[in-house]
Phi, psi and omega in degrees: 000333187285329194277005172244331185287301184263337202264332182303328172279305193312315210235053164351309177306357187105335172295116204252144154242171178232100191298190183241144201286358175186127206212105134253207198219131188252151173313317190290359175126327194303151161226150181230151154295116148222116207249101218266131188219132179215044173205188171323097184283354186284004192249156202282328204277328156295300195293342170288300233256358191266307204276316209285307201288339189294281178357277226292321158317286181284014122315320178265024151267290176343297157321299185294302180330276208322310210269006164226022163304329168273333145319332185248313183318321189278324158323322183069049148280315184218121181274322195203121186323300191319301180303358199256328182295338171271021136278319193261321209262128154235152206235103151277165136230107198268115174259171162279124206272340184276005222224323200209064159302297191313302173305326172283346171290315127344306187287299151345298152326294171322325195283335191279346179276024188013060106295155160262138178291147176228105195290182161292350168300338197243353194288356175258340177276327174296108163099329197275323173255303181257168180285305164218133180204137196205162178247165182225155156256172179337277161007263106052255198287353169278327165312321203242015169233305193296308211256022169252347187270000000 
């Protein structure tokens, strides 16, 4: 919906992103990016096309901040994208756990040291671009987004 409903009006001409499978904003500011994967996240061709798909996200936030900047400014939402995005936007990746053992074992580790796991793929989106960017499995992101809300 963002890239045809809001990204589609800024930019008429055709110019397409390829957005991420679900995207909302929790009352506390956050927004999140989030992308469902159901297959193996270990193969270099997924882990290209995962970091391909954040990007194309953040360009078309970018687009969308820039063309409501006098609009948010006034709101006093966002002074400067970059910074709100790297406060505010987090990047899930929702994985298949039957799928990424290894990695839910990982995510599981993570969890008890109440972290999120972050493979290396993903490790230039975390904190430098985004707020966060971490995988989760199904499991996972349904405990702590569907049934907490």
């Amino acid at each position: 919906m963002i890239a045809k409903d809001v990204y589609g009006k800024i930019y008429p001409s055709g110019k397409t992103r390829s957005t991420a499978d679900a995207f909302f904003v929790l009352e506390n500011g956050q927004w999140y990016f989030v992308e469902f994967k159901n297959s193996k996240i270990d193969n270099s061709k997924l882990k290209y096309k995962v970091q391909l798909k954040a990007y194309e996200n953040l360009h078309m936030l970018f687009d969308i901040l820039y063309e409501m900047k006098e609009l948010l400014e006034e709101m006093g939402c966002v002074e400067n994208p970059i910074d709100f995005i790297r406060k505010n936007v987090i990047y899930i990746l929702v994985c298949s756990e039957e799928k990424n053992i290894r990695e839910a074992g990982y995510i599981r580790d993570a969890k008890r040291i109440k972290e999120q796991y972050v493979p290396g793929f993903l490790e230039e989106l975390n904190s430098s671009i985004f707020k966060e960017a971490y995988v989760l499995t199904e499991e996972n992101f349904r405990r702590e987004f569907i049934e907490s809300m």
